[in-house]
VEXTI-827923 format. One record per residue (C-alpha): residue in three letters; y, x, z negated; residue number from 1. Coordinates in Angstrom, 1 decimal. Example, Ala and Ser with C-alpha at 12.3 -4.5 7.8 and 13.67 -1.06 7.14 Angstrom:
<rs>
R   type        y        x        z   seq
R    ALA     -4.5     12.3     -7.8     1
R    SER     -1.1     13.7     -7.1     2
</rs>
This chain:
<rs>
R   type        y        x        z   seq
R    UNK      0.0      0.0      0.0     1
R    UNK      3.3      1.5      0.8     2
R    UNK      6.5      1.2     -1.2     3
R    UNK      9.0     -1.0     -0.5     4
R    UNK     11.5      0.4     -2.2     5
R    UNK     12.5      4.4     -1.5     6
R    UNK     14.9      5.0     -4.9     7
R    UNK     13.6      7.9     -7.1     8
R    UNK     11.2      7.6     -9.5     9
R    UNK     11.9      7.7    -13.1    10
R    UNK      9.3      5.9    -15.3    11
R    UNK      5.4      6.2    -15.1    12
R    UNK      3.7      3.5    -15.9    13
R    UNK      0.3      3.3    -17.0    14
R    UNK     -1.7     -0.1    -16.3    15
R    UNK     -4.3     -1.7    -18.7    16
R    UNK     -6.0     -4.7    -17.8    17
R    UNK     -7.1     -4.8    -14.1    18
R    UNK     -7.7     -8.8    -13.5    19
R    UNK     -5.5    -11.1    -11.9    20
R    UNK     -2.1    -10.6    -13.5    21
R    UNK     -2.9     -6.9    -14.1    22
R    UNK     -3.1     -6.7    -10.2    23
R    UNK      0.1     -8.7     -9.7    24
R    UNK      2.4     -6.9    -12.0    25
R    UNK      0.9     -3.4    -10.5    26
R    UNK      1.7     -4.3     -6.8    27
R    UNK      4.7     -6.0     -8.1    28
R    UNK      6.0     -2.3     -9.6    29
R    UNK      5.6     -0.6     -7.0    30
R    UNK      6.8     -2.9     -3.7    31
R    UNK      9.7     -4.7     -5.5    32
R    UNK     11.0     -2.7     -8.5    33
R    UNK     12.6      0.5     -8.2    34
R    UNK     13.3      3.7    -10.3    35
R    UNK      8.9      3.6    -11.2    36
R    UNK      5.4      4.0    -10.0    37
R    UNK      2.0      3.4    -11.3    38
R    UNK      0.1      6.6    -12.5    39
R    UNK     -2.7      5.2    -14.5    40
R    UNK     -5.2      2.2    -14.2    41
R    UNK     -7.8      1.2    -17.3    42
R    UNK     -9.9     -1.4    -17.0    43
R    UNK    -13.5     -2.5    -19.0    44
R    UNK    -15.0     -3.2    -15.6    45
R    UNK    -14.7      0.7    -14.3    46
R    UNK    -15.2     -0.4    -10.2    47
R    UNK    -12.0     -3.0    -10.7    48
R    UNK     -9.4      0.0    -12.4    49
R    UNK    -10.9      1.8     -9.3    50
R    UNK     -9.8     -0.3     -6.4    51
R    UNK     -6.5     -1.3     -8.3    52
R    UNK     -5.9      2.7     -8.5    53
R    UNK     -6.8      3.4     -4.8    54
R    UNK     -4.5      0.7     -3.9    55
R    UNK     -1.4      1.8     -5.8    56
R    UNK     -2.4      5.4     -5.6    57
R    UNK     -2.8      5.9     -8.9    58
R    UNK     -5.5      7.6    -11.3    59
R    UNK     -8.1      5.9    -12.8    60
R    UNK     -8.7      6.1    -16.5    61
R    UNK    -12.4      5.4    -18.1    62
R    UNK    -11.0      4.3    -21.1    63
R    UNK     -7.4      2.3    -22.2    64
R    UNK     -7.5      5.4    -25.1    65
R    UNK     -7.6      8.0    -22.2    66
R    UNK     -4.7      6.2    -20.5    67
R    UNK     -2.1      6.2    -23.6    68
R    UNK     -3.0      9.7    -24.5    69
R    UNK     -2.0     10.2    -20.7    70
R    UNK      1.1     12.8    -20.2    71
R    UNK      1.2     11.4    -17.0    72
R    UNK      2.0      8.1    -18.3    73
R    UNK      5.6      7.4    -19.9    74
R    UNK      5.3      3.5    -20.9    75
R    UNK      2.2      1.2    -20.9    76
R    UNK      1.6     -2.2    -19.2    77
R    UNK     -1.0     -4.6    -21.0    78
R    UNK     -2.4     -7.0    -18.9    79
R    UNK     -6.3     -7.1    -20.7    80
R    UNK     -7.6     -9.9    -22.3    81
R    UNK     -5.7    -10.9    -25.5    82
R    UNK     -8.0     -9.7    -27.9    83
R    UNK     -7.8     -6.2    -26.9    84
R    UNK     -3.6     -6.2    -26.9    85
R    UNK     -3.0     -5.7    -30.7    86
R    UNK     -5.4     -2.5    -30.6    87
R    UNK     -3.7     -1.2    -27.4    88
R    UNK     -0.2     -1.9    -28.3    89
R    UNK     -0.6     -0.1    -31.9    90
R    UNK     -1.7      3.1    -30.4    91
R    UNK      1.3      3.1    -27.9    92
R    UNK      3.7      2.5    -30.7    93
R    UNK      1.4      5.3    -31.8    94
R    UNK      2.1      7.6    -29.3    95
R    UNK      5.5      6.4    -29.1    96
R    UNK      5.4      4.7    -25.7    97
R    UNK      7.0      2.0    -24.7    98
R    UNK      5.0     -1.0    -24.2    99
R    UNK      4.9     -4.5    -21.8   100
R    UNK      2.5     -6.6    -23.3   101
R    UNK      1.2     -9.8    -21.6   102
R    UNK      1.3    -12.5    -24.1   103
R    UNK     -0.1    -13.4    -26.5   104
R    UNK      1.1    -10.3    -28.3   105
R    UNK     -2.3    -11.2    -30.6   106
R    UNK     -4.1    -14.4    -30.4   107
R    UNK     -3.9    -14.2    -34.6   108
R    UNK     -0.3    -14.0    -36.4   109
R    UNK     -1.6    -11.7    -39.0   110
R    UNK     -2.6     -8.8    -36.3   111
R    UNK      0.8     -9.8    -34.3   112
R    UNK      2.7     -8.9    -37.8   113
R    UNK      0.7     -5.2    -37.5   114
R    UNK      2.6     -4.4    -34.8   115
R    UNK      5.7     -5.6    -36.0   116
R    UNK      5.8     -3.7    -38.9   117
R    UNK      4.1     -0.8    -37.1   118
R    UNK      7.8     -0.9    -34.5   119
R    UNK      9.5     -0.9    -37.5   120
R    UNK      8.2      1.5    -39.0   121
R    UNK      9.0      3.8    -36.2   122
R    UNK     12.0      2.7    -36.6   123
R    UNK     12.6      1.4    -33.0   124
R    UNK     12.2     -1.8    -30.5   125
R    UNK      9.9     -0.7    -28.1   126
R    UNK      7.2     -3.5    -27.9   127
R    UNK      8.2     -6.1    -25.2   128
R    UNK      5.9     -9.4    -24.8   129
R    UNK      5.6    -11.0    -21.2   130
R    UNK      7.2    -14.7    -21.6   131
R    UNK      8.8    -14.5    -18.4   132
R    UNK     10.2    -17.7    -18.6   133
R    UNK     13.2    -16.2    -20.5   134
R    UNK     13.6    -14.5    -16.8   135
R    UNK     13.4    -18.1    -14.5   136
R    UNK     16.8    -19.1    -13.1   137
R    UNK     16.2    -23.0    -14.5   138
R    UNK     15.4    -22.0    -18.1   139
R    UNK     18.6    -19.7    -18.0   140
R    UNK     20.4    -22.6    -16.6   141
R    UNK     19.2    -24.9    -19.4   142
R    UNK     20.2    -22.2    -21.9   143
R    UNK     23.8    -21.5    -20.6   144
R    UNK     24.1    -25.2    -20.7   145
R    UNK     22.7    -25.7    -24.2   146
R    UNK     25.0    -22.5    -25.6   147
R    UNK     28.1    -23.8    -23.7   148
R    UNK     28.8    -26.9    -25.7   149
R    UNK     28.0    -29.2    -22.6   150
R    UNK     25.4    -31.2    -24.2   151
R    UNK     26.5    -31.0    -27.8   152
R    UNK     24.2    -30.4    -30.7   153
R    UNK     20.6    -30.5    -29.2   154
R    UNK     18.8    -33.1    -31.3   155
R    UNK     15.0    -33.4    -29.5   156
R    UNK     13.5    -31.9    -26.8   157
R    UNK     10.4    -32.9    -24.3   158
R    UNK      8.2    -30.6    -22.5   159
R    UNK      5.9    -31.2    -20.0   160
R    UNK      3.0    -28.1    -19.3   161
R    UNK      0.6    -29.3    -16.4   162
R    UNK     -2.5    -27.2    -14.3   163
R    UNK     -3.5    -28.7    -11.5   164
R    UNK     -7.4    -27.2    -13.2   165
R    UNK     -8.1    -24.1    -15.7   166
R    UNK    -11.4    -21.6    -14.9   167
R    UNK    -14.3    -21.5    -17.4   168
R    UNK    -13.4    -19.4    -19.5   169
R    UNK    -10.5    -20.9    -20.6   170
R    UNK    -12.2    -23.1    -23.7   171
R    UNK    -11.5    -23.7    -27.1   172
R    UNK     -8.0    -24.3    -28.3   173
R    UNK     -6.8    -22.2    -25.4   174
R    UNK     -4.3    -25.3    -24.2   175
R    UNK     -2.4    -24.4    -27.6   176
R    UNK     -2.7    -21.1    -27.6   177
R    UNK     -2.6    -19.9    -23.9   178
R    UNK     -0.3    -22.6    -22.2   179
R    UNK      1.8    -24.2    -24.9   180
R    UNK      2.2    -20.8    -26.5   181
R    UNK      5.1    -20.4    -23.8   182
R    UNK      6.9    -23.8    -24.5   183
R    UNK      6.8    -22.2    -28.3   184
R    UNK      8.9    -18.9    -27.1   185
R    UNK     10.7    -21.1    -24.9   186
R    UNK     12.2    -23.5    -27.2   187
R    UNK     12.7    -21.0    -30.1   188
R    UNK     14.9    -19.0    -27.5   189
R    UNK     16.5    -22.1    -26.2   190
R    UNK     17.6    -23.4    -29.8   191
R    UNK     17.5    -20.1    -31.5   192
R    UNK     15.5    -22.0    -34.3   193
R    UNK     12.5    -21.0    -35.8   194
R    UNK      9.8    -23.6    -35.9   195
R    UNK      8.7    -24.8    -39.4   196
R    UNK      6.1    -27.3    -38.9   197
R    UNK      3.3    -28.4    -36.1   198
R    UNK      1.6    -32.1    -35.5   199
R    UNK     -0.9    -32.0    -32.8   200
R    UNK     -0.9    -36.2    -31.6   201
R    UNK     -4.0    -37.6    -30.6   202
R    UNK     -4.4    -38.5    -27.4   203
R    UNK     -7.0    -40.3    -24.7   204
R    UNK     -9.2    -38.0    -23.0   205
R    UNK     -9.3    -37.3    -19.6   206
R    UNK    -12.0    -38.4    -18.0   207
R    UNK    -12.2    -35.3    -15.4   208
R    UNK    -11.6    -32.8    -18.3   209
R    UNK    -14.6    -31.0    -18.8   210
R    UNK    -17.0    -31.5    -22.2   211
R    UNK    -15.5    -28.1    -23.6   212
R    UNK    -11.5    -29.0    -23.9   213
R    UNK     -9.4    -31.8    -25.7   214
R    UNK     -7.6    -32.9    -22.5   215
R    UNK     -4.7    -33.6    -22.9   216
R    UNK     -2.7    -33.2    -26.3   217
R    UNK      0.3    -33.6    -27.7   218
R    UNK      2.1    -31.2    -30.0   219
R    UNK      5.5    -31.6    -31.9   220
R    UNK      7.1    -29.1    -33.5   221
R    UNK     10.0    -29.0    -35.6   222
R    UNK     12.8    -26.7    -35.9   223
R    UNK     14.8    -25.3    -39.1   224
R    UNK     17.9    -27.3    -38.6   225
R    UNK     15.9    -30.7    -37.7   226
R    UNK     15.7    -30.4    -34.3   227
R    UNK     12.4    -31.8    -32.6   228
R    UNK     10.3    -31.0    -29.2   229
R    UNK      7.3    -32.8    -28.1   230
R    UNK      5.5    -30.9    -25.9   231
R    UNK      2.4    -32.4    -23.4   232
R    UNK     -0.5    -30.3    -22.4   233
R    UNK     -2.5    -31.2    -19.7   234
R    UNK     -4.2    -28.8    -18.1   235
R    UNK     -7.0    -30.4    -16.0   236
R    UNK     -4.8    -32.7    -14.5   237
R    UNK     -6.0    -32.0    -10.4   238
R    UNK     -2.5    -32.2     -8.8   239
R    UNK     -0.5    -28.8     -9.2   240
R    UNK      1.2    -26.6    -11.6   241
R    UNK      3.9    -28.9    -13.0   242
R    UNK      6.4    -27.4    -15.8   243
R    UNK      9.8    -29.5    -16.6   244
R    UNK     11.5    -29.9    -20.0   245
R    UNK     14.7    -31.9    -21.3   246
R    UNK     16.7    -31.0    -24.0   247
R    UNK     18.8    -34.7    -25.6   248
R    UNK     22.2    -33.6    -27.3   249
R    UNK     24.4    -35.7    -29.1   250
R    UNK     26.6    -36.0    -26.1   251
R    UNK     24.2    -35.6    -22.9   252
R    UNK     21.2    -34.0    -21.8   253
R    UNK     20.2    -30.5    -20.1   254
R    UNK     16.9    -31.2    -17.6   255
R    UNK     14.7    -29.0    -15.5   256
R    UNK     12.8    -30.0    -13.0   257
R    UNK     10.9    -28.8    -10.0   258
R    UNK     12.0    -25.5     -8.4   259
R    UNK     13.6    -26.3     -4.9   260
R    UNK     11.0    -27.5     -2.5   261
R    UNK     11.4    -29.0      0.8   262
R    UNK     11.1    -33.0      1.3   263
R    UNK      9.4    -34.2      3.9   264
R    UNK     10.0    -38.1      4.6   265
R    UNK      7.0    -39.5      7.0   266
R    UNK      4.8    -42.4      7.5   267
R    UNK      6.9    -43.9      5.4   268
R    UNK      6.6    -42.0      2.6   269
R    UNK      8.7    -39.1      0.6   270
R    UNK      6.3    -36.1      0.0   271
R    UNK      7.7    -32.7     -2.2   272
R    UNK      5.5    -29.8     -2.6   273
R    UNK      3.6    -28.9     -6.3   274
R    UNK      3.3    -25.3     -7.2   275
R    UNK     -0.2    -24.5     -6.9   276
R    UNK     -0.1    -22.4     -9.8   277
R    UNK      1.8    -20.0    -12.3   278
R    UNK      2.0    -17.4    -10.0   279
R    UNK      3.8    -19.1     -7.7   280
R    UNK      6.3    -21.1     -9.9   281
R    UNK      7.4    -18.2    -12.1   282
R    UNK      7.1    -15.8     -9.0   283
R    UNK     10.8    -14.4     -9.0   284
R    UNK     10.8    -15.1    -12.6   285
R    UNK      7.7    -12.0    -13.0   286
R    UNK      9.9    -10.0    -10.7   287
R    UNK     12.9    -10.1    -12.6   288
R    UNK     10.9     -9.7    -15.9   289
R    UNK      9.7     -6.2    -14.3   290
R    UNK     12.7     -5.4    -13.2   291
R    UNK     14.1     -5.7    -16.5   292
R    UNK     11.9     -3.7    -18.4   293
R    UNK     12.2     -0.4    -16.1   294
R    UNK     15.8     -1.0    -16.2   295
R    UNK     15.7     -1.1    -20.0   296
R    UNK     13.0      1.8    -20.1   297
R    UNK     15.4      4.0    -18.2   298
R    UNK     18.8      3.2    -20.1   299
R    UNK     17.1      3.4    -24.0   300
R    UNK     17.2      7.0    -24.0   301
R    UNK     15.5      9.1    -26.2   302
R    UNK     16.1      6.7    -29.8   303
R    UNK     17.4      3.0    -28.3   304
R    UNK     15.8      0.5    -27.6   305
R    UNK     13.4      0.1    -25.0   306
R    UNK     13.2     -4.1    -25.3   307
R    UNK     15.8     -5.7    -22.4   308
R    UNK     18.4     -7.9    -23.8   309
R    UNK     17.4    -11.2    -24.2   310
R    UNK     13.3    -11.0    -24.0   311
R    UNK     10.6    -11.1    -26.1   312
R    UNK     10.5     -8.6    -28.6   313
R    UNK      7.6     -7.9    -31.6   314
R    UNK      9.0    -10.4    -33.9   315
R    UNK      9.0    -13.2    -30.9   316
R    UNK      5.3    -12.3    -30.2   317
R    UNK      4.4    -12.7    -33.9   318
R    UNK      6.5    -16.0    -34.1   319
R    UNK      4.7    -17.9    -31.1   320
R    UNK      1.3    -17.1    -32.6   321
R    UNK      2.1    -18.1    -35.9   322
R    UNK      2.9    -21.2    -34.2   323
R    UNK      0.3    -21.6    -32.2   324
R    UNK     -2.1    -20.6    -35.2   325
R    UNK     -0.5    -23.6    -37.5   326
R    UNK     -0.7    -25.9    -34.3   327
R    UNK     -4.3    -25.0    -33.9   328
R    UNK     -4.9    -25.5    -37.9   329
R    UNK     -2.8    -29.1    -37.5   330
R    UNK     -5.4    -30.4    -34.6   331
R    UNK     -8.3    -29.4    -37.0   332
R    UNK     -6.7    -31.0    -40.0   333
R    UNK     -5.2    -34.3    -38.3   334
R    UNK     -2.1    -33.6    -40.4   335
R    UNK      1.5    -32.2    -40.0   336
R    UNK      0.8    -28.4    -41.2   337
R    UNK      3.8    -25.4    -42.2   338
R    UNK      4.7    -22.2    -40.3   339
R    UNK      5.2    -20.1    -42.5   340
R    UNK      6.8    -16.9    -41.2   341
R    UNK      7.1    -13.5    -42.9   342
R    UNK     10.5    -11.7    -43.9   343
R    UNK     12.3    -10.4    -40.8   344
R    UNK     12.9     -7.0    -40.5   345
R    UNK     16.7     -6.0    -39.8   346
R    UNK     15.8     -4.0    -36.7   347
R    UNK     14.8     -7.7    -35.4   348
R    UNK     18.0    -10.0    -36.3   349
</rs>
């Protein structure tokens, strides 16, 4: 694959994880964000890390150890199953690399909170967790909206979180903690409010969801200062990738809906294109999340930060799973259940 982009190199970045988004983000750095290139590729499944590396020319490590102890290798991506991140993102804080994890930063809140107080620790922001939704040009609409006054004091919020169909490993409480996990970032960095409590409503099943998942659900969350979001998974529901939200303030509301599409009217009828998936709604949005993060990497010097302005840092990574972990422990109880949140470091506020 050859470079789109001619501008001189300046960070190295080392690839773990190389399955679907792995591969994206990796052609992604090196065809449409400048001033990097991939060095390193890790992946469980040796052959795949091989093929990824032959395609973006770079090396293949046997293990994800091998590639953070890489001199070769200046900043880390994490793109492996979520599991593995907490392990992988502690030994580059470690090693003192600057890290992109995919989220979740952990699927459990307690091994999110290691590498928060790992970071600071060290003393520096340098963990940075892949809700790239903070990046799309409708969210940052909704927010400059919100921020400006022009819908006064939001009150409630809905959110809508749609697949057109998920694959078969996605099971469990994954809908809470794979999907809605990004409405939780979302609305916490569209109210600035932390959430403080979790209902998970009950909800007819689908018919067409399969034995394994509780399709669809409900969740509501509320905020510190009273604020409320309901927010509907339903992730088996056969027509598209459909993600729109409203935010009600006490003098208007802020909505997003579809991304531009093109309307075709014909046969009597008004048809508008459905993303197909993630990858294709939040496209630019991954770009610009990417683009970012180099940009950040290569301004922090040698003690600044290393997390862009305005995305997800540790503390946000640790937040959304101890929100997803009380919305989880609300489905299992039937009953309205407490975030509680540890003390924020001051690096964080």
């Amino acid at each position: 694959m050859e470079p789109l982009l001619a501008e001189a190199v300046t960070v190295r970045v080392g690839i773990i994880g190389a399955g679907m988004i792995g591969t994206q983000h990796a052609r992604r750095l090196v065809t449409q964000v400048a001033g990097c290139t991939v060095t390193a590729v890790a992946d469980v499944v040796t052959p795949r890390a091989a093929a990824l590396a032959a395609e973006v020319g770079a090396a293949v490590c046997w293990t994800w150890q091998d590639l953070v102890a890489d001199p070769q290798v200046d900043a880390v991506l994490v793109a492996s199953p979520g599991q593995a991140h907490v392990d992988q993102v502690l030994a580059a804080v470690a090693a003192g690399k600057p890290v992109f994890c995919e989220k979740p930063l952990a699927p459990a809140a307690a091994d999110a909170l290691r590498v928060v107080a790992a970071e600071a620790a060290a003393g520096r922001r340098i963990v940075t967790v892949g809700f790239m939704r903070r990046y799309d040009a409708g969210y940052r609409d909704l927010k400059a909206a919100i921020e400006g006054g022009e819908i006064g004091e939001p009150l409630l919020a809905h959110a809508i979180h749609r697949n057109a169909s998920v694959p078969e490993g996605f099971v469990g409480e994954m809908s809470i903690t794979d999907s809605l996990v990004h409405e939780f970032d979302a609305f916490r960095w569209l109210l600035q409010q932390e959430v403080v409590a979790a209902t998970v409503v009950g909800v007819r099943r689908s018919p067409l969801a399969p034995a394994h998942l509780v399709d669809p659900r409900i969740v509501l969350l509320e905020f510190a200062n009273g604020a409320v979001l309901d927010a509907e998974s339903f992730v088996t529901s056969g027509y598209g990738y459909d993600v729109r939200c409203e935010v009600v303030g006490s003098r208007g509301t802020a909505a997003l809906d579809h991304p531009r599409a093109t309307v075709i009217l014909s046969d009597g009828r008004r048809a508008e294109a459905v993303p197909a998936d993630w990858s294709v709604r939040f496209g630019q949005a991954y770009r610009d999340e990417l683009r970012g993060w180099v940009a950040a990497l290569a301004g922090s010097g040698a003690g600044g930060s290393a997390v862009p302005v305005g995305a997800a840092d540790a503390w946000d990574g640790y937040a959304a799973a101890a929100v997803a972990e009380a919305a989880v422990a609300a489905h299992r109880a039937g009953a309205r259940t407490a975030v509680t949140l540890a003390a924020i470091p001051a690096m964080y506020r």
